[in-house]
N, C-alpha and C positions, 0 to 999 in steps of 0.2 A: 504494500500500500504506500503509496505517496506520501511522505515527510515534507513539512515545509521546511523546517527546522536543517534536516538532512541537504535539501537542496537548495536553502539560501548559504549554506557552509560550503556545498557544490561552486556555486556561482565565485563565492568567495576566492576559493581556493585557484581555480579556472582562471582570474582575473577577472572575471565578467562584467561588464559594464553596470553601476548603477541604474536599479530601476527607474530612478527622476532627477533632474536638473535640478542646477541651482533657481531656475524659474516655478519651477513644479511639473514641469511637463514630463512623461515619462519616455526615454529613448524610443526615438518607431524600430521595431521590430522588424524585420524583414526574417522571412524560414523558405531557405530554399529547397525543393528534397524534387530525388528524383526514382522513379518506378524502374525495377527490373535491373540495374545496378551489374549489367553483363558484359558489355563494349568493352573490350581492355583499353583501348583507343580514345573512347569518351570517360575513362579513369581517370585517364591520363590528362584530358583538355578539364575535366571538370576541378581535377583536384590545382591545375595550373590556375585556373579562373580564382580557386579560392586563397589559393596562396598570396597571388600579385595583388591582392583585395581585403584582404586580412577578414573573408569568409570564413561561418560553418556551414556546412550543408550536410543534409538529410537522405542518407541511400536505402530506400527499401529494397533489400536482396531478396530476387526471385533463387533460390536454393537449387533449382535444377541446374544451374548452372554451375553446380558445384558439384556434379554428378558424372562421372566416368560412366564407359557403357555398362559393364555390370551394375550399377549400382541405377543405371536410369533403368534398366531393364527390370530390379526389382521394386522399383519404387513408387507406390499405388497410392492413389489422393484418396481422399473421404469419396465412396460412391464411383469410384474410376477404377477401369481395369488397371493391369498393372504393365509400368512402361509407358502411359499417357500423359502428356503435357500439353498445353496450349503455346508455349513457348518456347516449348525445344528443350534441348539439352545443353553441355557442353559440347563445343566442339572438336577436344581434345583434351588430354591431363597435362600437357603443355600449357593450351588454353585456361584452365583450372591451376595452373602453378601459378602463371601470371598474375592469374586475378585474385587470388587469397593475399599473393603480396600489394597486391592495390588495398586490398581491404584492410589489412596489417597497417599498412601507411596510411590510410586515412584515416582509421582510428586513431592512430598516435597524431596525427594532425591535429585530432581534436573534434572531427566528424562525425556524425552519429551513425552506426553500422543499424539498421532496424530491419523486421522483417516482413517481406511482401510474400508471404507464403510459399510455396513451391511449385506448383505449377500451374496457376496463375488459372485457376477454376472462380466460377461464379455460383460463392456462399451462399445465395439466398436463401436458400432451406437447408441450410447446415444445422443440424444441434450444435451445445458446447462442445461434447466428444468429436463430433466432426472437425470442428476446428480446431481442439486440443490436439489432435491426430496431427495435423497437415503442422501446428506450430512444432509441435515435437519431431518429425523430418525433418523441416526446417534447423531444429535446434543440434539434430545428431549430425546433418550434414555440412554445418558449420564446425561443430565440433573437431569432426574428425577428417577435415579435408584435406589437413598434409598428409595425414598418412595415408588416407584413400589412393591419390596418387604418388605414395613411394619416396616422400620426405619427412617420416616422420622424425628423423635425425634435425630437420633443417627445423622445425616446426619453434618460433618462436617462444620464449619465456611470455607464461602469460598469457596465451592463444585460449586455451582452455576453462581458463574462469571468465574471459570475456566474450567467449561463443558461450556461455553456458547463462554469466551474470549480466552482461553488460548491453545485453540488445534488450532496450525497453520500450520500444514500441513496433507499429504494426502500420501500413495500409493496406487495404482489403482489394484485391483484384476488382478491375471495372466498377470501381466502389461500393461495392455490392455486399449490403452486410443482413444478420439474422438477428432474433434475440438471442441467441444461444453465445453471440461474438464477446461482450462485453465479460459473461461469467468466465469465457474460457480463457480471455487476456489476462483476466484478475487471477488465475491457476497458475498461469504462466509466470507473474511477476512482473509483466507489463506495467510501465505506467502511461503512456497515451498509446492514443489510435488517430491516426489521419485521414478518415474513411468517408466524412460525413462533407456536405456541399452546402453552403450559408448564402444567403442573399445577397451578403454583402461582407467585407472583411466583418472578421464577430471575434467577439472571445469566447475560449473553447468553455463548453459545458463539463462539470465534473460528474460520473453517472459511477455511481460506488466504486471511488475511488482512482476511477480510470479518466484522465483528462482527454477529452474527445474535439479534437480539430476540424475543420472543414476548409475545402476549397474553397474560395471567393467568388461568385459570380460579379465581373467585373463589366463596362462597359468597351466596347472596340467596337473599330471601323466607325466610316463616313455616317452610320445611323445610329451609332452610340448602342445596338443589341447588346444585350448581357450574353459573355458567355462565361463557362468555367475557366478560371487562369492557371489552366494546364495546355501544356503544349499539341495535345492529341487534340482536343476541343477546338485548337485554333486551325490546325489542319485541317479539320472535317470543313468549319465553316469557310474559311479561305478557297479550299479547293475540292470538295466532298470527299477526302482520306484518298485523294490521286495526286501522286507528283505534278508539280507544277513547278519547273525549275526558270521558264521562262519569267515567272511573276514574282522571285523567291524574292528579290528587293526589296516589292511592294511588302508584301509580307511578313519581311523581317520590320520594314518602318513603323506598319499597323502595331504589329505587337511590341514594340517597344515604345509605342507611344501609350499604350494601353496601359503597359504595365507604369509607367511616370506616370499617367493620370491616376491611377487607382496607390501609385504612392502617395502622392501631391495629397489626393483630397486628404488620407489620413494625417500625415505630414505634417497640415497644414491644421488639421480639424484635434479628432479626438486621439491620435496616437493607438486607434488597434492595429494590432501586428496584421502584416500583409504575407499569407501564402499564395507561394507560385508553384506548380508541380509542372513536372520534365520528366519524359523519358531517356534512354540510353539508344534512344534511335534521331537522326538526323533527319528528320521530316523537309518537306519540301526547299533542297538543299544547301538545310543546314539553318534558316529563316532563322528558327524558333532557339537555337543556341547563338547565333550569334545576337539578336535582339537581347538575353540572357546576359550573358558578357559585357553588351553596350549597359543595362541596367544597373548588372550588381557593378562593373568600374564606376559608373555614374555616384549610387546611392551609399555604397557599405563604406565609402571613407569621411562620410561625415561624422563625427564629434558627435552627433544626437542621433545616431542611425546604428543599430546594434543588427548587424548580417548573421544569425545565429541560427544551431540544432534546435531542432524542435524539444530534446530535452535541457539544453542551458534557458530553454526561453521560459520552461515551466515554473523555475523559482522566480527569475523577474515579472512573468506573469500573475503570479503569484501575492509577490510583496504589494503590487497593486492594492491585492483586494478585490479583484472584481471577475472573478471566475463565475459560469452560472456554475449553480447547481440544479443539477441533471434529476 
C-alpha cells in the first residue's frame, strides 16, 4: 500500500523537485511513459531524449519481448492458447540481451521500468486471477531474463529485487480494464495504474490504495477535436493508422502544437500534471517522436516544470493534497 511518508523521503532522497514555489504555485508536472518498451533502437533515442533534458520517463514492458522461442512457445495468457501474442515475441536472445541492458540502464537513470503485461490481450473480462496470472509472467520473465538467454554470470547486482520489488505500476493493453484489475495490482504491490482516459489533464483518483492515472483528452488540429495524447490516437486521426510519410511535417507540427497548448493552459492555469503516452513504434515517419523531442527540449528545462516517472510524481502529487479519492 502506498506511504506518503515512505514517498515524500523517496522524493527526498531522488533530489526531486519541490512540490511548490516560492509563489505557491506547484511545479507543472509533465509524465512521459511509453507502451511496449521493445525497439532497442527507440531505447536508445528515448533514453538520449531524456538525458540531454534532465527527463524521467515511464516504460511499460510488454514481457514477450523478453521471451526466447522456448519460453514464447510455453507461455499462455489468461484464456489464450499457448504461444499467442498480439505482439510478437523477441526477435532473438541477442535481441533480449540488448534490451534487458537498456532496461538495467534506465533504471539506474532513474526511469521507471512498469508493467504493460505480456502479451498485450484485451482484459475486459479478466477476473483478478486473470490478471494476477498475466502480472506474475510478467514478473518471472523479468526476473529471470539473463539467465533465460545464457548470462546468468553477467546478470547485474540487484536485477533481482528490482524485477521482483521495484516495478510499481501497470498500463493495461488498448486501455482496457475489468473490476477484477485494481484487486489484482493491490496483490501485486503495485502502487499506480495508467489505464484510465480523463477529459481533461485530472489528478489521479486513489481506489484502495492504488493511484489510478489517465490519458488526457486534449485538443488538436485546425478544429481544436479532442483526442487522447497518445501517439497511436494521433495517427489514426491524422491518417486512419496508414503511413502517410508524405504529410509526416504536417503532422509532427499539429502534434507539437497540441501538446504546448494542452501545456500552456495548465502552465499557465491550475498546474495539473500533463500525461503524454508513446509507443516504441515510429508512426507516420517518425511525426509523433520527433514532435516528442521538440516538446520535452522545449518544457523539462524550466525551473517550475518537473519532466518526471509516474512514481516520483506520486509523493509530489501527493504533498498537494488533492488526490481524489476513488
Amino acid at each position: 500500500m502506498f506511504r506518503l511518508a515512505t514517498c515524500l523521503s523517496l522524493a527526498i532522497s531522488l533530489g526531486l523537485p519541490a512540490a511548490a514555489q516560492a509563489d505557491g504555485k506547484p511545479k507543472q508536472l509533465v509524465m512521459i511513459s511509453f507502451d511496449g518498451a521493445h525497439d532497442n533502437a527507440l531505447w536508445t533515442k528515448s533514453r538520449e531524449i531524456a538525458s540531454r533534458n534532465g527527463a524521467h520517463f515511464t516504460y511499460f514492458l510488454s514481457c514477450t519481448f523478453l521471451m526466447n522461442k522456448a519460453q514464447a512457445k510455453a507461455y499462455q495468457g489468461p484464456k489464450q492458447r499457448p504461444g499467442k501474442s498480439n505482439v510478437g515475441f523477441a526477435k532473438s536472445e541477442d535481441d533480449v540481451r540488448t534490451r534487458i541492458a537498456n532496461i538495467w540502464g534506465a533504471h539506474q537513470e532513474g526511469h521507471d521500468i512498469s508493467s504493460h503485461a505480456c502479451g498485450h490481450f484485451d482484459g475486459k473480462g479478466w477476473s483478478a486471477a486473470d490478471w494476477s496470472q498475466e502480472f506474475m509472467n510478467a514478473r518471472v520473465a523479468l526476473r529471470d531474463a539473463w539467465k533465460n538467454v545464457g548470462l546468468a554470470d553477467k546478470e547485474p547486482q540487484g536485477w533481482e529485487d528490482f524485477a521482483t520489488n521495484d516495478v510499481k505500476g501497470f498500463r493495461a493493453p488498448y486501455l482496457s480494464t475489468s473490476d477484477g484489475l485494481v484487486p489484482a495490482e493491490k496483490q501485486m504491490g503495485f502502487q499506480y495504474d495508467a489505464s484510465l482516459v480523463t477529459k481533461g489533464p485530472a489528478l489521479p483518483q486513489v481506489v484502495d490504495g492504488i493511484y489510478r492515472f489517465g490519458l488526457p483528452l486534449i485538443p488538436e488540429g485546425p478544429e481544436q477535436r479532442l483526442v487522447i495524447g497518445m501517439d497511436y490516437n494521433l495517427y489514426v486521426r491524422h491518417s486512419k493508422g496508414v503511413e502517410d510519410k508524405a504529410n509526416a511535417k504536417t503532422y509532427e507540427d499539429r502534434t507539437f502544437q497540441a501538446f504546448e497548448a494542452a501545456f500552456s493552459k495548465q502552465y499557465d492555469g491550475e498546474r495539473i500534471p500533463l500525461q503524454l503516452g508513446f509507443h516504441f513504434v515510429e508512426m507516420n515517419d517518425g511525426a509523433y517522436w520527433r514532435a516528442l523531442d521538440r516538446f520535452v527540449s522545449d518544457v523539462c528545462h524550466r525551473q517550475d516544470v518537473a519532466c518526471v516517472s509516474y512514481s516520483e510524481a506520486i509523493p509530489l502529487i501527493a504533498a498537494r493534497g488533492r488526490p481524489q479519492q476513488g
